[in-house]
C-alpha positions in Angstrom: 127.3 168.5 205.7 127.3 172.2 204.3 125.3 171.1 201.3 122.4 171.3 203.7 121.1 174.7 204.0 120.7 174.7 207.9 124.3 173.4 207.8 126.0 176.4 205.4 123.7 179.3 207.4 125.0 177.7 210.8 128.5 177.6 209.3 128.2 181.4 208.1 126.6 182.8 210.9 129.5 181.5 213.1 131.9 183.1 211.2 129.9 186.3 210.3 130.7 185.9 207.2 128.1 186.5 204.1 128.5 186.2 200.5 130.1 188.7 198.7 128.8 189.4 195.2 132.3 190.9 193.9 133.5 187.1 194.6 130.5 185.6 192.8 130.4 183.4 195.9 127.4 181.2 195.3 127.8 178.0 197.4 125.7 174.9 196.6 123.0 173.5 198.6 121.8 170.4 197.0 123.4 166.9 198.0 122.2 165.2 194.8 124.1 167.6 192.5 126.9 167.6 195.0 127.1 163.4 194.1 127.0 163.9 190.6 130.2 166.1 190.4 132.0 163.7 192.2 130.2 161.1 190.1 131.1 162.6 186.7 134.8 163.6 187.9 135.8 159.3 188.5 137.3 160.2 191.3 139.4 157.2 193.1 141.0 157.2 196.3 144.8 158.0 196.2 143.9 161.0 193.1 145.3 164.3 193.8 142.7 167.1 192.9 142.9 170.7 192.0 139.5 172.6 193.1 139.4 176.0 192.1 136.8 178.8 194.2 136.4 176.2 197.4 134.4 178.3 199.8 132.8 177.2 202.5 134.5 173.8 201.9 131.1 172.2 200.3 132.7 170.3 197.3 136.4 170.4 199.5 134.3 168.3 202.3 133.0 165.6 199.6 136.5 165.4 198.1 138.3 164.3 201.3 135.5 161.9 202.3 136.8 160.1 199.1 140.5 159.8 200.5 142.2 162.3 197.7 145.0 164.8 198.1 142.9 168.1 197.6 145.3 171.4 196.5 142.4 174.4 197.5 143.0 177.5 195.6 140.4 180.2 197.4 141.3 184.0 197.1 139.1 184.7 200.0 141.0 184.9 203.0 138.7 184.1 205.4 137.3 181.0 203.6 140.9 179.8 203.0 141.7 179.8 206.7 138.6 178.3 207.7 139.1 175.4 205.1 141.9 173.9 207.2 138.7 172.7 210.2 138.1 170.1 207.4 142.2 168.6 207.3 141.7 165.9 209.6 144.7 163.3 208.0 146.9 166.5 206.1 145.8 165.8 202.9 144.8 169.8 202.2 146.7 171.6 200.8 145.3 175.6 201.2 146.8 177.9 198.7 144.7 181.3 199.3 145.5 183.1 196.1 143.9 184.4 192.6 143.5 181.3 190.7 144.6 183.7 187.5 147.6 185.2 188.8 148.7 181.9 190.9 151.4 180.0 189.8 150.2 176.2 188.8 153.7 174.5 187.9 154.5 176.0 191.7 152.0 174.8 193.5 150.8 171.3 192.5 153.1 168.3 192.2 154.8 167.1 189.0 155.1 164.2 187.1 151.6 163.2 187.8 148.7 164.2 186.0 145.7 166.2 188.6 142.0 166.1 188.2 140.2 169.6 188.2 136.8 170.2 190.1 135.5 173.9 190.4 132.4 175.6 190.9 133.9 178.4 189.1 133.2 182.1 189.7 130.9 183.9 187.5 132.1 186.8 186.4 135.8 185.2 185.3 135.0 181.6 184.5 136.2 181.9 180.9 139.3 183.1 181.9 139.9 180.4 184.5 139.2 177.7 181.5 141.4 179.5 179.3 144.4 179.4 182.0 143.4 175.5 182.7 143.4 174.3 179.1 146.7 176.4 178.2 148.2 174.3 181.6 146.7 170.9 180.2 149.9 168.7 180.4 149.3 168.8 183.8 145.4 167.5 183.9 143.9 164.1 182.8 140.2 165.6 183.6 138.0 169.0 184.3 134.9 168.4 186.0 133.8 172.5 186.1 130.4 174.1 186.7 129.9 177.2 184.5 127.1 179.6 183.7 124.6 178.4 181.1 125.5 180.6 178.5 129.0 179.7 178.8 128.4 175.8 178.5 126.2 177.1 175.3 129.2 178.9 174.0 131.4 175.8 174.6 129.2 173.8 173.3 128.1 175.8 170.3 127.9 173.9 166.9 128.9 175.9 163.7 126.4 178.7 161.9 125.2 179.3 165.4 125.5 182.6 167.4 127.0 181.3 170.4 129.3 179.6 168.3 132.7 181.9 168.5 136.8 181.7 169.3 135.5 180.0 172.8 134.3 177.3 171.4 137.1 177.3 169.0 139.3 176.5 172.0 138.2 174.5 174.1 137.4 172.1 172.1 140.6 172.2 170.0 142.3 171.1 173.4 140.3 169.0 175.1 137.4 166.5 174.6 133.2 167.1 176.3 132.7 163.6 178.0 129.9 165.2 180.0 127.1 167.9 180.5 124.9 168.2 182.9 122.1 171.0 184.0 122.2 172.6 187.6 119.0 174.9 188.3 120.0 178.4 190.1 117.6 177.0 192.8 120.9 174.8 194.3 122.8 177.6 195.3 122.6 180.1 198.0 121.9 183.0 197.4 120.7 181.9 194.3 122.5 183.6 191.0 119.8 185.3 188.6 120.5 182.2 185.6 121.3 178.6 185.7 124.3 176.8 185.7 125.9 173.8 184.2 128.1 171.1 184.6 130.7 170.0 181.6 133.8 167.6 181.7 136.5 168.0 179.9 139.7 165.2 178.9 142.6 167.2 177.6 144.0 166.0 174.3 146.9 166.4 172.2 147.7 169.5 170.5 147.8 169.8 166.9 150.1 172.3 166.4 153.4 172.4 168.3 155.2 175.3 167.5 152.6 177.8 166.2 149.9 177.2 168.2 149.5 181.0 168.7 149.4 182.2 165.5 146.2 179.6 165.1 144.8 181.3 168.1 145.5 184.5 166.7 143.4 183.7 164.0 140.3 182.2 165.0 140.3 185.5 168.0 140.6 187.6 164.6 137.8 186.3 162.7 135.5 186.7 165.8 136.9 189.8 167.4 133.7 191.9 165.0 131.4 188.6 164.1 129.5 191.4 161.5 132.7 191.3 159.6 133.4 188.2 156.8 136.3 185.9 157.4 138.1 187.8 154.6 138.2 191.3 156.2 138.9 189.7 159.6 142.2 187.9 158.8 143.4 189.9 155.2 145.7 192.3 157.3 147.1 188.6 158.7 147.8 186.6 155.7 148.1 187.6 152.1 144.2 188.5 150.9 144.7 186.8 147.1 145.8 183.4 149.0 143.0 183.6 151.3 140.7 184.1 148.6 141.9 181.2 146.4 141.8 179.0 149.8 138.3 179.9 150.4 137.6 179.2 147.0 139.1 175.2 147.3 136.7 175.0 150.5 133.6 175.8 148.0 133.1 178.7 150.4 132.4 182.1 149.2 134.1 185.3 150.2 131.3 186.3 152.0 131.5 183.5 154.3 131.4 184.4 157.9 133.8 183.0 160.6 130.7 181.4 162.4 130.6 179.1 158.7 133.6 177.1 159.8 133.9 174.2 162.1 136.9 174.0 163.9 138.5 171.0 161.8 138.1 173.5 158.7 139.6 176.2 160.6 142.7 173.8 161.2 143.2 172.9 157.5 143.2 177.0 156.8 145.6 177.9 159.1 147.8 174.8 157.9 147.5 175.6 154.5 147.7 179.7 155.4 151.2 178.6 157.3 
């Protein structure tokens, strides 16, 4: 059970193999945490899961114990080949690759819709969301384990300062069903902050063809949050129509882009287009 500590330091040592910070590789050691991912991710035998950053094999080990197809995308080579001690009826599938540059429509089957479970790496685990919600046809659920300060930035509600283009985002494409604290005291080594656990059901998007251009937006009005949501998108759209559209929301040119919720932000850009 590498969720035990004794366990993960045996495993390690008989590799001679450490964590390497570059990786964020920060491996959880507490079973009751462990139980609530799976918990919180309704995972039934027969589901096929994508787990992104596996390691040592901790979550990988709890996933198999529930009879699922596992596809286990880890970029470190030595953790990739020793994830295959934990195969014992072929239902691993080992792809050891850069979960951003790997190729998802490749690698996991089609026409069936994959459940998502990561203990995501640090230092790109915004990028990693960004790449799973722009691939959402292929997901009915993300059970993923972030940084504090990103959930709070997912999270954010409007006129807030976390609130910003990530929130925008994320929740545009997919619903929070769940959130969940995780103390930096459940992983080894432990990380200097505390992490959390949100799940996310994609949904339908809004806008089929220019779905871009909306994103283009919202990253404009945030890219300098000092800025008002005037100067931010007046080189993108014609300033006098902005102004009058502002002006039927009640809202006054100096209105900032943290003002706006993300269902106003949908009626500007439809009325903008």
């Amino acid at each position: 059970m590498l969720y035990k500590k004794s366990d993960l330091f045996s495993f390690l040592n008989s590799i001679d193999k450490r964590p390497k910070k570059t990786l964020s590789q920060n491996f959880l050691i507490d079973g009751n945490i462990l139980r609530k991912i799976i918990s919180s991710a309704n995972i039934s035998p027969e589901d096929i899961v994508l787990e992104i950053g596996s390691g040592p094999g901790v979550i990988t080990e709890a996933l198999l114990a529930n009879n699922v197809q596992v596809y286990a995308v880890e970029k470190d080579t030595n953790f990739a080949t020793e994830l295959k001690r934990l195969d014992k009826n072929n239902t691993l599938h080992i792809f050891n690759e850069d979960f951003l540059k790997c190729d998802l429509e490749k690698i996991l089957p089609q026409n069936t819709k994959i459940k998502v479970i990561g203990n995501l790496p640090y230092h790109i685990s915004s990028p990693i969301l960004i790449k799973l919600l722009s691939h959402k046809k292929l997901f009915s659920k993300m059970t993923l384990m972030f940084q504090k300060e990103v959930i709070q930035r997912i999270t954010a509600s409007c006129k807030t300062k976390e609130y910003g283009s990530l929130t925008i985002f994320t929740n545009y494409h997919a619903d929070i069903d769940e959130v969940f604290p995780v103390s930096k005291n459940c992983f080894y080594p432990s990380p200097k902050v505390d992490s959390a656990v949100i799940s996310l059901s994609p949904k339908a998007s809004i806008f089929k063809e220019n779905e871009e251009d909306f994103f283009k937006l919202t990253r404009a009005v945030f890219q300098k949050r000092r800025k008002t949501l005037y100067s931010s998108i007046k080189h993108l759209y014609d300033p006098a129509i902005i102004k009058d559209l502002l002006k039927s929301f009640n809202l006054p040119v100096m209105t900032r882009g943290e003002d706006l919720s993300l269902e106003q932000y949908i009626q500007l850009f439809k009325m903008l287009s």
